[in-house]
C-alpha positions in Angstrom: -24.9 31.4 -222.0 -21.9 30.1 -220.4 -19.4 30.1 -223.3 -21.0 33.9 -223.6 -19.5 34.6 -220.5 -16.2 33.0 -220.6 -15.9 35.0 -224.2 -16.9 38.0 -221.9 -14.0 37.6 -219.5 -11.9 36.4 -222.0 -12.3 40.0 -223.6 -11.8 41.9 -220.7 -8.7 40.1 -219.5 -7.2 39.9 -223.1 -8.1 44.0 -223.2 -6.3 45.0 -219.8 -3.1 42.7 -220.2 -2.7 44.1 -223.7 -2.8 47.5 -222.0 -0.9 46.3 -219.5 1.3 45.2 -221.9 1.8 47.7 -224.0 1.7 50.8 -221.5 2.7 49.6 -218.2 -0.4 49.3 -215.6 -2.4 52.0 -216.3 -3.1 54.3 -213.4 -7.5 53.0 -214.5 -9.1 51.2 -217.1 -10.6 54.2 -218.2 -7.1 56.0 -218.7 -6.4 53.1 -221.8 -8.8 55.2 -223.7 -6.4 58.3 -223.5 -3.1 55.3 -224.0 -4.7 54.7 -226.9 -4.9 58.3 -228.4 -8.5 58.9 -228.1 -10.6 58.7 -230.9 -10.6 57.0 -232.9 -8.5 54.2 -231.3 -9.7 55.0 -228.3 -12.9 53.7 -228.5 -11.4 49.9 -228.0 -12.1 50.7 -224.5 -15.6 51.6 -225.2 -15.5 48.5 -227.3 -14.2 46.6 -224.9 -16.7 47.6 -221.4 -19.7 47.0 -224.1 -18.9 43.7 -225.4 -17.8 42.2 -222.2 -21.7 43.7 -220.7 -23.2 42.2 -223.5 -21.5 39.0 -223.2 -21.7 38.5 -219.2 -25.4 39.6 -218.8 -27.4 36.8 -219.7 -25.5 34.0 -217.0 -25.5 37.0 -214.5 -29.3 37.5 -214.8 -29.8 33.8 -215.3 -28.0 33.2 -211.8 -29.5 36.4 -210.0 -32.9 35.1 -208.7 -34.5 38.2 -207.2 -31.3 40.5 -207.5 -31.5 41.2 -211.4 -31.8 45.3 -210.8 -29.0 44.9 -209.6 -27.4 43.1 -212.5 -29.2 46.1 -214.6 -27.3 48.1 -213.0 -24.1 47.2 -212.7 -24.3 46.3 -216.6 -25.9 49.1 -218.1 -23.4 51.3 -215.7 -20.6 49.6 -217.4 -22.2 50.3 -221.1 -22.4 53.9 -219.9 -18.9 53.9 -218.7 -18.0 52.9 -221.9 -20.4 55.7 -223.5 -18.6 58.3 -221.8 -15.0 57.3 -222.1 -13.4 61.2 -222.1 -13.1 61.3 -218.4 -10.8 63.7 -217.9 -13.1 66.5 -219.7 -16.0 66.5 -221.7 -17.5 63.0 -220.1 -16.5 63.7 -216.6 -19.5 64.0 -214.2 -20.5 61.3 -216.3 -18.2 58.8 -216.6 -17.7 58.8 -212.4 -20.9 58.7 -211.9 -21.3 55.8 -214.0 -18.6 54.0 -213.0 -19.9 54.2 -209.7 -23.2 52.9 -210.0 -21.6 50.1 -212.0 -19.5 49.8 -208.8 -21.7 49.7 -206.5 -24.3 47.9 -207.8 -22.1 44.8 -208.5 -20.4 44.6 -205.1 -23.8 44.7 -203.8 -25.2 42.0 -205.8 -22.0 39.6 -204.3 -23.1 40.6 -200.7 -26.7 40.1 -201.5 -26.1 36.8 -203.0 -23.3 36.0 -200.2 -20.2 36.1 -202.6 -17.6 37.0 -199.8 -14.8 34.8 -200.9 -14.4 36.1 -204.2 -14.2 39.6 -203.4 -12.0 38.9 -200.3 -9.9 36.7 -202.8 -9.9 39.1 -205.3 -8.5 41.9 -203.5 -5.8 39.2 -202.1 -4.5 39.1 -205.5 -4.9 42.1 -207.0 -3.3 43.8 -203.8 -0.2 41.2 -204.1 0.4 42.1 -207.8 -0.1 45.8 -207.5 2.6 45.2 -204.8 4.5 42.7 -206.9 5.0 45.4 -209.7 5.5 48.6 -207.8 2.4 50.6 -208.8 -0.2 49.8 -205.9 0.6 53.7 -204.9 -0.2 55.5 -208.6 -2.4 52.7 -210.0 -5.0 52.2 -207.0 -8.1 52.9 -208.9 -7.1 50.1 -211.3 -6.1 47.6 -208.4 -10.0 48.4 -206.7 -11.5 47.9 -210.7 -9.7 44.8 -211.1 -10.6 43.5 -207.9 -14.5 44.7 -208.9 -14.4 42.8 -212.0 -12.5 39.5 -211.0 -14.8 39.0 -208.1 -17.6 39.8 -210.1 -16.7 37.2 -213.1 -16.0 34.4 -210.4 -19.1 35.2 -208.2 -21.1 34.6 -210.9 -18.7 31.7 -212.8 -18.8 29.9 -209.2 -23.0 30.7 -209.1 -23.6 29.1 -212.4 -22.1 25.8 -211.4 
């Protein structure tokens, strides 16, 4: 389950510092899949949300005790994100409201469990290299996803030990 995991995040952080790479911080994750030029190269975002679900699930349930809805939710909200990549039209409602639950439901599940560090460290860092490259102001959304998903993969990482 653990290498799972660390293949997960592996995934996710190779995905968004290629994008980063290639297209300068995106102004969200979910704006790649337009970088990318939609279909059908697009879909490496979709790609990308689903395997790193797949791969991070079983430690997160394994290490949620009586919060696994919670997991649930915050993974299958992150498949569906993925499911519904064409946010700025046809996937719209969708896609935020997706996002959201996936959102919600995993900074809830690091309160619940008493992850405060990680989310307060998170945001540390992801606020000082938003500032660090200039694109805190345009790129915010990204910035708060980041910060979702690091505190999320070292809540649970630091819960497994």
């Amino acid at each position: 389950m653990e290498i799972a995991f660390l293949i997960g995040v592996f995934l996710f952080l190779a995905y968004t510092i290629a994008m980063s790479a290639m297209y300068g911080v995106p102004s969200s994750l979910s704006n790649t899949y337009y970088l990318l030029g939609e279909k059908p190269r697009g879909y490496l975002f979709t790609f990308c949300l689903w395997a790193t679900a797949f791969l991070i699930a079983p430690l997160w349930f394994s290490v949620s005790e009586n919060l696994t809805a919670l997991v649930f939710l915050a993974c299958g909200g992150l498949i569906l994100v993925g499911s519904a990549p064409s946010f700025m039209s046809v996937d719209k409602g969708w896609h935020t409201a997706f996002a959201l639950i996936c959102a919600v439901a995993s900074i809830s599940w690091q309160i619940a469990s008493g992850s405060y560090v990680p989310i307060i460290g998170s945001l540390l860092m992801c606020l000082g290299i938003a500032i660090l490259t200039k694109s805190l102001v345009y790129a915010r959304i990204f910035w708060l996803e980041m910060t979702a998903f690091l505190s999320t993969f070292v809540s649970v990482g630091i819960k497994s030990v």
